[in-house]
N, C-alpha and C positions, 0 to 999 in steps of 0.2 A: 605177255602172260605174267601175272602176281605171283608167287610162289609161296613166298610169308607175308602172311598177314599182318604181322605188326612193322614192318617196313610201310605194307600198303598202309596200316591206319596212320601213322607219322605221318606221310605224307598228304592223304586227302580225305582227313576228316579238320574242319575248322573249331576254332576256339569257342562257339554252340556247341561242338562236337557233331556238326553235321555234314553230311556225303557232300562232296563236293562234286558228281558228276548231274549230265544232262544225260537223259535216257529216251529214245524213241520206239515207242512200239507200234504193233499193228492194231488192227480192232479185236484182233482176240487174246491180247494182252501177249502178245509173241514181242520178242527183245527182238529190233533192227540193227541200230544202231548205240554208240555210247561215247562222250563226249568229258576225260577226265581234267582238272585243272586244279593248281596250288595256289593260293593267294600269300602274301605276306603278313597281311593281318593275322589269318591264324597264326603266325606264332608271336601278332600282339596287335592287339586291336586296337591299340590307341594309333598304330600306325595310318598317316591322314591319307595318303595316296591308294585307291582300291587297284589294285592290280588282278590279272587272270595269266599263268603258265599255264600254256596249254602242254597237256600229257598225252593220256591216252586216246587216242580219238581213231575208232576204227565201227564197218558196219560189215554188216553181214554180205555175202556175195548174192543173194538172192532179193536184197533189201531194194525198194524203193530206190529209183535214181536220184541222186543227191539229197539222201537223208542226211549226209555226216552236214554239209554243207548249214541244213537246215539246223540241226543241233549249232555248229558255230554261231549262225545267224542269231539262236535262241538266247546264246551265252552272250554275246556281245546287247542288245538290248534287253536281258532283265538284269545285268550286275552295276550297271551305272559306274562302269569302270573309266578311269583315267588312260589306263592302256592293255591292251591285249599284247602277248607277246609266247615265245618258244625257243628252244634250245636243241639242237640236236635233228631238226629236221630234217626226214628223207630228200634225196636229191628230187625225188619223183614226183614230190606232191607241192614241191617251190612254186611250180607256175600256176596252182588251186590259187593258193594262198596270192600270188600275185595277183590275178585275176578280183580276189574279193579285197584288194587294196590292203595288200599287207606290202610294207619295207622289207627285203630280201637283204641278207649279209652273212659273209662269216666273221668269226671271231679274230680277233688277233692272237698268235699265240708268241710272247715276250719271253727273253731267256736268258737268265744272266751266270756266265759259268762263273764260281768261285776257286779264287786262286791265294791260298790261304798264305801266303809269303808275302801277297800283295793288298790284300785286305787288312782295312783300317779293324785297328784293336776296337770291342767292346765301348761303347758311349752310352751309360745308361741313362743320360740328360738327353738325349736325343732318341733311342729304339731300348724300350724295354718289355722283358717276358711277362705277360699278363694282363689281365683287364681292369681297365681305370675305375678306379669304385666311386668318386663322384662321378654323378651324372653331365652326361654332356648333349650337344644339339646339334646337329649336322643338317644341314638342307641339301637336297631336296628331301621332305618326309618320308621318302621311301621304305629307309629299313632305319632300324635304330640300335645301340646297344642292347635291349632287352633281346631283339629279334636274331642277334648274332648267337646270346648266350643261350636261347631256345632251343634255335635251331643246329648248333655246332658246342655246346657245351654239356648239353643234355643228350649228346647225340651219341647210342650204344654200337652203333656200327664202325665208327669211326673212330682215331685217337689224331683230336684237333689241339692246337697250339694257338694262341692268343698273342699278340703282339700290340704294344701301343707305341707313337711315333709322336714325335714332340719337332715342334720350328720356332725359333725365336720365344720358349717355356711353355708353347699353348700346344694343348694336343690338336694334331691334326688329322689322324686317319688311325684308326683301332683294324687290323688286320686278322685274317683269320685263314690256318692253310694249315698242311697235312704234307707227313714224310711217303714219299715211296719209291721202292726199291725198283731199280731199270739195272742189268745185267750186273755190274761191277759199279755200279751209280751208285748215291741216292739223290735224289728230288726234293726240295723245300716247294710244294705248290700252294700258293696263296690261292684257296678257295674263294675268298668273300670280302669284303673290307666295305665300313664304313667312314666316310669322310674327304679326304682329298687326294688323288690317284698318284699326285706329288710325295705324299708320303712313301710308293712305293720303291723313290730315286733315292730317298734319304734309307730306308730299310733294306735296300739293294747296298750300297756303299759300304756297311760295318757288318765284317763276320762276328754276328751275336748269335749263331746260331749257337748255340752252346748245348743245343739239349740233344748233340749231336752232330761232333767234329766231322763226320766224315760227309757230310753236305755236300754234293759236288754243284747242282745250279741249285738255283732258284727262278720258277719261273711262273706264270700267270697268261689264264687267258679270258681276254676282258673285248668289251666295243664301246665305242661312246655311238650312238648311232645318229648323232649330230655332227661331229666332227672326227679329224683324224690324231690322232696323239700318239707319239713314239714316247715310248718311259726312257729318261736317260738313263746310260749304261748296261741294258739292256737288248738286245738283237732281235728280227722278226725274225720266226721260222720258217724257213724253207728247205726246196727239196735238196739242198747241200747240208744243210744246218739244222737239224731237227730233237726233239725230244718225241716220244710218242704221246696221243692226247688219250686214247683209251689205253684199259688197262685190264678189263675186267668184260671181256678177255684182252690182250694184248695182243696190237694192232702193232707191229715194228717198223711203220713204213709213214712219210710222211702224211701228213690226214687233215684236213679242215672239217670246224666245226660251222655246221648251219645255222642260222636265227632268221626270225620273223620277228615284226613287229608291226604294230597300227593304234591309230586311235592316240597319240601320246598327247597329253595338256596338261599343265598344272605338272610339270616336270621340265626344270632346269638346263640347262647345258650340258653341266657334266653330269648327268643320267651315265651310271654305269650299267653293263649285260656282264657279267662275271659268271664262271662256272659251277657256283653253289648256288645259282638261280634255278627255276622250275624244279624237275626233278634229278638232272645231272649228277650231282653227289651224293649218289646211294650206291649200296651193294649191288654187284649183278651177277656175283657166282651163286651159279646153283649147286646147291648142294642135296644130294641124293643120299 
């Protein structure tokens, strides 16, 4: 269920400014089912990879047997998409999605606790606060600079942080995450990042958190869904060792995140899934 509108329209209206869902009715124009999805281009169309997050996808109980189905099928042959993919999905409907040749995985979730007697000082030659104002080029075309500052710059829900990351004077990974508070914590969560996932070992290494000493981790949760990659200095979560991944409401107990994916071509190796993908990084308290 949407609540506020202008959350739903950020999300699934495109840079046309058009509805991005698939709709199925009967013959007497009665709603069945509805099929919602985010692309990256909306938030910059030069961007070369078409992509589809799928969101809201649900039908009626009285609907047609496999109408949702048929809406997927709709979606995936008219966007002439590169790859279909989701975030967050229920435990219950993995084996649909398998069945219609979707990749099943969860997320990685990476943790790096901050021990500020042991952390290297401030290197602004290497990690600094803010976004690189010449233009730069990252492959694969998936997301770009313009699309980080759209989508997490212009963003009223949220108060995002920018990071750029530098190796041998060349940048390499423009980072994008958000503080949040866990009982007596805080949280450095890198949302998003474009570039080299390498940069996250180098902006892991130096307490530059400055816009806020009391940073206890820094953590991220990402998949390469070609390969397996541990970020140095960093830990995987388990059920010893955990941060919570929701929050909104808080979930206090260890938790994995679900993905799909199908269809990928004309995408790279290091294809990252990160948590400001689909719809994941929005508000979800209601407020009455």
């Amino acid at each position: 269920m949407v609540l506020d509108k202008k959350i739903f329209n950020f999300y699934f209206f495109n840079y046309n400014n058009k509805l991005q869902f698939f709709l199925a009715k009967d013959s007497n124009d009665q709603l069945l089912g509805i099929l919602g999805y985010i692309t990256n281009k909306q938030f910059d169309n030069k961007i070369q990879t078409n992509s589809a997050w799928l969101s809201i996808w649900c039908s009626k109980k009285n609907a047609v047997n496999g109408v949702g189905i048929m809406l997927l099928n709709k979606l995936e042959k008219s966007l002439k998409l590169d790859f279909v993919a989701s975030l967050g999905v229920g435990n219950m409907v993995l084996p649909i999605y398998k069945r219609l040749g979707y990749k099943i995985g969860k997320m990685d979730h990476f943790i790096k606790e901050l021990k500020t007697n042991k952390q290297k000082e401030i290197n602004k030659n290497k990690v600094y606060s803010g976004i690189p104002e010449k233009k730069i080029n990252f492959s694969p075309k998936i997301k770009n600079l313009n699309y980080l500052k759209k989508k997490y710059s212009n963003n009223k829900y949220y108060k995002y942080y920018f990071y750029t990351i530098k190796k041998n004077n060349k940048i390499i990974t423009v980072l994008v995450g958000r503080i949040i508070s866990y009982k007596k914590n805080k949280i450095f969560r890198i949302i998003d990042l474009i570039g080299s996932l390498n940069g996250i070992e180098i902006f892991g290494k130096y307490n530059n958190l400055y816009i806020d000493k009391k940073i206890n981790f820094i953590d991220i949760l990402c998949k390469n869904p070609f390969m397996q990659k541990n970020i140095k200095g960093f830990f995987k979560s388990n059920n010893q060792r955990f941060l919570p991944i929701y929050f909104e409401p808080l979930i206090d107990k260890y938790s994995e995140k679900n993905l799909i994916f199908k269809r990928i071509k004309n995408v790279k190796k290091d294809f990252l899934i990160l948590t400001g993908d689909c719809d994941q990084e929005r508000p979800n308290k209601i407020k009455i």
